[in-house]
Each structure stands twice: as structure tokens, then as C-alpha cells.
N, C-alpha and C positions, 0 to 999 in steps of 0.2 A: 504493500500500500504506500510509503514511504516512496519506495522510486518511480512510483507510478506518478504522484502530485510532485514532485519534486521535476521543476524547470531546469531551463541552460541557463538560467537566470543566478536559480540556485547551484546548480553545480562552478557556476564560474567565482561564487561569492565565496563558499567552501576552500576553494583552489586557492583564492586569496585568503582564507583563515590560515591555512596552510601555510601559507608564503611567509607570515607576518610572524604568525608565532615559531618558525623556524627561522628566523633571523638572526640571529645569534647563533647558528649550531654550523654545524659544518656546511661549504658554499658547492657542495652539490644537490643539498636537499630543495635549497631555495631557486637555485641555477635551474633544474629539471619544473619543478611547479612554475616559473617566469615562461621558460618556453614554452610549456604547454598554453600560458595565457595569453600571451602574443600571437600562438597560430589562432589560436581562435579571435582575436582581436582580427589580424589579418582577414581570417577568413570571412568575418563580418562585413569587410570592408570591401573582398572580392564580390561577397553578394548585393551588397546594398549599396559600398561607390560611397560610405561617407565614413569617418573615424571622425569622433566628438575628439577637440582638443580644448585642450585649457588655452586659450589663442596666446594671450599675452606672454606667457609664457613660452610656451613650445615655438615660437616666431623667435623667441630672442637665444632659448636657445640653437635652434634650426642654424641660423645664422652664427653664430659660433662654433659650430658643428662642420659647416661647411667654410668658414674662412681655414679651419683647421686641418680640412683637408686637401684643399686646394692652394695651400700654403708650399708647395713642394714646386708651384710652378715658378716661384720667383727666392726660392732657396736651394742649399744642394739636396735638399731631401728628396726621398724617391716615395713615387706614389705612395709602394706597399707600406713606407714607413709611417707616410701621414694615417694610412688607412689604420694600421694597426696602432696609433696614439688616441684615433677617435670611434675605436671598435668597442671600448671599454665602457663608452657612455648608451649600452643598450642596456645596462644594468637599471638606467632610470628610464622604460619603458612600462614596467610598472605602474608608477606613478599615475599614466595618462590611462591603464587597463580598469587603476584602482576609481578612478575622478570617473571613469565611463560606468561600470556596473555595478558597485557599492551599492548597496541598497541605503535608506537613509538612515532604519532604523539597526545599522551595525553598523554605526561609524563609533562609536562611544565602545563597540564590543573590541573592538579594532585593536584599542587599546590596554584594554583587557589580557588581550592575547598576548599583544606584544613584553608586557608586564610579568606575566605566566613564562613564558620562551627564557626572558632574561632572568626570570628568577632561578627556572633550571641551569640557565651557564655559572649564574653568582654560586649555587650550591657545590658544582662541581669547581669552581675558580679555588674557594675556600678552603675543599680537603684537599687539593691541592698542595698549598698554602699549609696545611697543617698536617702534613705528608698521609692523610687517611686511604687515600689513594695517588694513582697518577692518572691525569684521563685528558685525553688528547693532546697536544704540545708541551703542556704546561709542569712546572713544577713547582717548588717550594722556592724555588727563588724570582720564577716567573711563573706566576699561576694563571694565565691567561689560558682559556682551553683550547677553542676554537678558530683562532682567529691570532693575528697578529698584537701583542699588548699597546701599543698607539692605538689601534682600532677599537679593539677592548673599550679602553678606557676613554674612549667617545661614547659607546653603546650606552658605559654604566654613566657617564655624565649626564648625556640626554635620559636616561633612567629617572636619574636621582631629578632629575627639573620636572618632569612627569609628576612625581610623588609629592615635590615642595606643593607645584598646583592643585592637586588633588585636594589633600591635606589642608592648603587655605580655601579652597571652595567649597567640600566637603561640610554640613549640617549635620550631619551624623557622628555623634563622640566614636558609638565603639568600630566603622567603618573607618573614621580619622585616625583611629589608634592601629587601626589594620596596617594603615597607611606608613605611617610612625614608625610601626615596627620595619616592613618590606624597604624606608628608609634609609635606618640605620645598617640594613641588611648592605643594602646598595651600597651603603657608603663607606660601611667598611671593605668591602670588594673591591671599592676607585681606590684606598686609599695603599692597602695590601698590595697592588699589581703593580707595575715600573709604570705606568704609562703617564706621564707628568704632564701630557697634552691635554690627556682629557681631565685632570683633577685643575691645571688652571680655567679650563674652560668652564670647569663645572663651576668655579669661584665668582668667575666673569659674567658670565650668566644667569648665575644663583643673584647678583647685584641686581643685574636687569630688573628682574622678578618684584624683588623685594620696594626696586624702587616704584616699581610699576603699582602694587598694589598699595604701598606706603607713605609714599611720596608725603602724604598731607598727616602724615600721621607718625608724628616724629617718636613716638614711647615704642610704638609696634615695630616703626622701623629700624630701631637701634636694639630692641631685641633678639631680633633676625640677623640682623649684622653681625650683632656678638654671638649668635649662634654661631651662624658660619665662621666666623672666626675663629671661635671654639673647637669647630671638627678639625681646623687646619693645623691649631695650637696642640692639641690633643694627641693629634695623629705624629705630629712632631715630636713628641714630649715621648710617647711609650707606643709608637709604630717604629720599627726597627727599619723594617722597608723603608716607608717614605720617609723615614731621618734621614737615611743614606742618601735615598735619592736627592733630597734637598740640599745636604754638603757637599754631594755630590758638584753640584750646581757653582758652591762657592767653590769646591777645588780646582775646578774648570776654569774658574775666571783668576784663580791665582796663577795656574800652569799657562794660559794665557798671557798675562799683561807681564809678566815675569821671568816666565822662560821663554817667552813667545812661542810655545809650541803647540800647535792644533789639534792634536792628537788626541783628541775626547770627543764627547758626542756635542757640546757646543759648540767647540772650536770648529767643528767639520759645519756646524751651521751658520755660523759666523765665516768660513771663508767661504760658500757659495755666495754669502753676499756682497763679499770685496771680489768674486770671481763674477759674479753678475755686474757690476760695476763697470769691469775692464771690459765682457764682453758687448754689453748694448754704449761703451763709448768709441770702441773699435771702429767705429760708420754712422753715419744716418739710418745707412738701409740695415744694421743691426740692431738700433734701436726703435723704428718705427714696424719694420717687418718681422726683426724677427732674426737666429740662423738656423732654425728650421727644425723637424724634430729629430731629437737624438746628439744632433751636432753640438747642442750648448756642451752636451759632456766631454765630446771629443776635442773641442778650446779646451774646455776648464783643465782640463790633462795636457793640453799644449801649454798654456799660461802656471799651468804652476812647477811645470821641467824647466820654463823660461824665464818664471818672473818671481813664483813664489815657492818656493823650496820646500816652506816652513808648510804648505798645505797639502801635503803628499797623501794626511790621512784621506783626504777628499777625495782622491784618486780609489778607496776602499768603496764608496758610495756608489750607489746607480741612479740618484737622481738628486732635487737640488735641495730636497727637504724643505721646500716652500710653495705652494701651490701657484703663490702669484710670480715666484721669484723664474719656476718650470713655465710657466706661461708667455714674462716676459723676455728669457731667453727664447724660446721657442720661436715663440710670434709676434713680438714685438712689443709696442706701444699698445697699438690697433688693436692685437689681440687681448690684454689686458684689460682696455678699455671694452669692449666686448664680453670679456668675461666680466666684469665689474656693473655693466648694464643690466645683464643675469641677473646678479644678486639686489638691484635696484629694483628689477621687476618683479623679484619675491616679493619684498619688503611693501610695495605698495598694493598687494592683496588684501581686501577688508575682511574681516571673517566677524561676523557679530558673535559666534561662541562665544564665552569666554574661555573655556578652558581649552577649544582647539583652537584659538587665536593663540594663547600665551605658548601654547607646546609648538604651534607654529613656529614661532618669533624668535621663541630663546632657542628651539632646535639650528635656523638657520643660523642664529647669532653664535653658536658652537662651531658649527662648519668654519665660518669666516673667522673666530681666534685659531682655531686649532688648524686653519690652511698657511699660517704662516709662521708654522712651524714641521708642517709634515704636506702630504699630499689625499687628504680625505676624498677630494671630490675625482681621485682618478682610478681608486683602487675598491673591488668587488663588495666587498662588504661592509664598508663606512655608503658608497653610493649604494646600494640596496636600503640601507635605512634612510638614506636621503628620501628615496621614491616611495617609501611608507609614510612617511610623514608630508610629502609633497599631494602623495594620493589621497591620502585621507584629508585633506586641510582641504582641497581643490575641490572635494566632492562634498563636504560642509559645506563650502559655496555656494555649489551648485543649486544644492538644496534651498536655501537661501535665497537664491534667486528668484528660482521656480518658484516659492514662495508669496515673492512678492505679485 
């Protein structure tokens, strides 16, 4: 009886429950559910001649898509190379599947699920972490499971910005204490894993928030403040992890300014950006075009056998560990400003939710701290949760609209 009333409606909504709440697990489970919902997307589109887009959006990125491929005509890059730098961004194809068939009344489960997915990875992160087991990559020095720990500790930031929301919109004590708790759950998991991208982002962000709903309300919002403060004082104080990782920080910049030597994970991010420097000052045509994909690396390895000695560790690196810093060597000015248009075009989305306005907002405002220092928006599993939260935001819209 069940499959008998049960739609393509419904099976493609399921496919997406699937999607969302294996997010966080291994990038085949979610990679096979995305194809499967693309051919039928496709297929909808061979029969009917039309795919619903999010216009404003898929216009701007469309166009950055294609400056990025067609970039090989006026650099030394070869087609297959452009093709293969902008093959990665089918991962946010999703996004426009989720905005099309979503139903309205499982946008709110959406996130449910997605909450459920990551609370199994924090589970497994943890014994990890406290040697109960070992399960997937990860260890007790890097408990990250699934996934690379930069990435990780995006997933658990945007996690933990979910839960703050929740938690202040939330009229229900013992649902809010549910909250409370899956918080601290979270938070001790960003703070336990190496990933220092996502624990600033989460700080940064966690600001937003606070200032957003606080702003006029100076007691509640210094409360909050010193909360967050607290978890960062805290984790400092008697987290073994994140101490390290935070002297970490200062021993970097002593072995820096002192021995001048690059040889850390700062210093290798600190010379891509005196190797980004020399490269878009090299020409006009390198810093308004661009040298094209792949080539910024093959300078930054000429420039530093020629120029800078001291950056050799960089030569270890395969990319420039800055999203904007990858993009304006790549593509230029033009392209930067292209990609920067993107994120303008996010940001002017109105969503009246409140709660899927603010996970909107602080989700992108994540992306954008933690792209300049790593590469989120080009690698499988940071863009998969992109297009969850693109999807879902797009199709709150929607609704929205139709509404009126």
C-alpha cells in the first residue's frame, strides 16, 4: 500500500533525506544519491524543456563557471585542465534539485536530519579521540572520521551555529535543553579535532549571531559573549588539543619573524601570499587574467628556487591555501571579482524564516572566513554542505513567494 501512494515526488524527496543526512559520512554514499538526482532532474528537463533555477543565483554562478573554463584561451592552460578545475563544482547541483522538489512541509525536517548525520560523525570523532575505537581516518591525535579535519571542523562549526539558533528560538525548556546538550556535544568535537578553520569560524560567526539577535540588548548580549569566550578560555585552559594547537600558532610566528623560516603550517600560508604578490605583479595580463589553472603552482616553485629560498616548504603544498588567493592567481582580477559577485548574490537573498534566514547567513559567512585560509568552496565535501544549505534556504523562498 505504501508504494503504491507513494509519488516520484516522494521518492525524489526521500533520495534527498538520504543525501542530507549522509553528509558527513563517507563521499560515496552522498556522491551515488546526487547522481541518481541529477539524472532524474535531467530527465525532467529532456521531457518537459524546462529546469526551475534559482535565477539570480545560478546566472552569476553560470558565469563564473564559464569565465573559468574558457580561461585557457588567453593563458597557457589546456582545455582539459580548465575543465577539470570546474568539474568539481557539480557537487553544488544539488542545491538547485533541493530548491526544485523539496516539499515545503520538510524543509525544517531537512535539518533534523542533517543534525542526526553529524551527530553520528561527532560520536565516532570522540572515541576516537579517547582511543574506544578507531573508525575511519581518524585517530586520537586526529579524530576527524570521515573526511579531511579542515573540512570536519566546518561541518561541526556550521553544526554548532544551527544549535546556538535553535536554542535562542526555541519556547520549549526541555527541547532547548535537548539543544544545550547536542551543543556542548558539538562543541566539544570542534574543539578536540586540529581543524582551527573551523573553531575561528565558528567564533566569527557565533559574533554574527549574537549581534544579530542582541544588538539592542546589551545584558543578553554580553552574556553570550562571555559564553563564547568561555568555551575558547576553557578549551584553552584543560583541552590538550586545542592548547597545542593555539601555541602552536604563536610558535609559528616566533620561527617566522626570527628564524625567518616557513617551514610550519602558517608560514606555508603566509608565503602563498608574498608568492601571490610577485605572481599577479609579474604583468597586467597576470593580474587582471589571471596564469591560468594549475600554472600559479608551477611560478610559485619557479619564484621561490629564484627568489625565495626560505619558502621551499611551499613547494610541499598543492594549492595556495586561500580560496581567493587560488582564484586570483588563477584568473585574475576579473575572476575574483566574479567570484566575489557570487557571494554578493547570496547575501542579498531575503528569506523571512527566521531560523532559515540566520543558518543561511552565518552558514555563508563560514564559507567566506574559512576560504581564506583553506579552499572550502572547491573541494567535495565542504561544497556538498554548501548545496544543503543553498537548497534548502532557496526552497524557503520559494515557498514564500508562492505564498504571497
Amino acid at each position: 500500500m505504501f508504494f503504491i501512494k507513494t509519488t516520484k515526488i516522494d521518492i525524489i524527496n526521500y533520495l534527498i533525506f538520504i543525501y542530507i543526512f549522509t553528509l558527513s559520512f563517507q563521499g560515496e554514499i552522498k556522491r551515488a544519491i546526487s547522481i541518481i538526482l541529477i539524472i532524474i532532474w535531467l530527465y525532467d528537463f529532456i521531457k518537459d524543456k524546462k529546469i526551475i533555477l534559482f535565477k539570480p543565483i545560478s546566472i552569476s554562478f553560470l558565469i563564473f563557471i564559464l569565465y573559468c573554463l574558457l580561461s585557457f584561451i588567453w593563458t597557457s592552460s589546456t582545455f582539459f585542465e580548465s575543465f577539470d578545475y570546474i568539474h568539481k563544482y557539480w557537487y553544488l547541483l544539488p542545491a538547485f534539485i533541493i530548491y526544485e522538489y523539496l516539499k515545503k512541509e520538510y524543509i525544517h525536517k531537512t535539518i533534523f536530519l542533517f543534525l542526526s548525520g553529524i551527530f553520528i560523525s561527532e560520536i565516532f570523532s570522540c572515541g576516537n579521540y579517547i582511543t574506544l575505537w578507531e573508525i575511519g581516518g581518524g585517530d586520537n591525535n586526529n579524530p576527524s572520521v570521515f573526511m579531511h579535519h579542515v573540512f570536519f571542523s566546518i561541518f561541526l562549526a556550521i553544526t554548532s551555529l544551527i544549535l546556538q539558533i535553535k536554542i535562542i528560538l526555541e519556547k520549549k525548556i526541555q527541547i532547548r535543553l535537548i539543544y544545550i546538550s547536542l551543543l556542548i556535544i558539538t562543541l566539544i568535537t570542534l574543539f578536540i579535532n586540529i581543524g582551527r578553520t573551523g573553531q575561528i569560524s565558528f567564533f566569527l560567526s557565533s559574533l554574527f549571531i549574537i549581534i544579530y539577535f542582541y544588538k539592542d540588548k546589551w545584558k543578553k548580549f554580553l552574556i553570550f559573549l562571555l559564553f563564547t569566550l568561555s568555551i575558547i578560555a576553557l578549551n584553552y585552559k584543560f583541552n590538550s588539543t586545542f592548547n597545542s594547537r593555539v601555541n602552536l600558532i604563536k610558535s609559528d610566528f616566533e620561527q617566522i619573524l626570527i628564524k625567518k623560516d616557513y617551514y610550519n603550517s602558517l608560514g606555508g600560508r603566509i608565503g602563498f601570499w608574498i608568492l601571490t604578490k610577485d605572481i599577479i605583479g609579474q604583468s597586467n595580463k597576470n593580474l587582471l587574467f589571471g596564469v591560468g589553472v594549475n600554472k600559479n603552482m608551477d611560478i610559485s616553485h619557479k619564484l621561490i628556487n629564484e627568489k625565495y629560498p626560505e619558502l621551499y616548504y611551499n613547494k610541499t603544498l598543492n594549492h595556495f591555501h586561500s580560496m581567493y588567493l587560488e582564484i586570483i592567481t588563477q584568473f585574475g582580477l576579473i575572476g575574483l571579482i566574479l567570484f566575489i559577485l557570487i557571494l554578493i548574490s547570496l547575501f542579498k537573498i531575503k528569506i523571512e524564516n527566521m531560523e532559515i534566514r540566520l543558518i543561511y547567513y552565518s552558514s555563508i559567512l563560514t564559507f567566506i572566513v574559512s576560504s581564506i585560509v583553506d579552499i572550502p568552496f572547491y573541494k567535495d565535501a565542504p561544497l556538498s554542505l554548501f548545496a544543503f544549505i543553498l537548497g534548502v534556504s532557496f526552497s524557503c523562498r520559494k515557498y514564500e513567494l508562492l505564498k504571497k
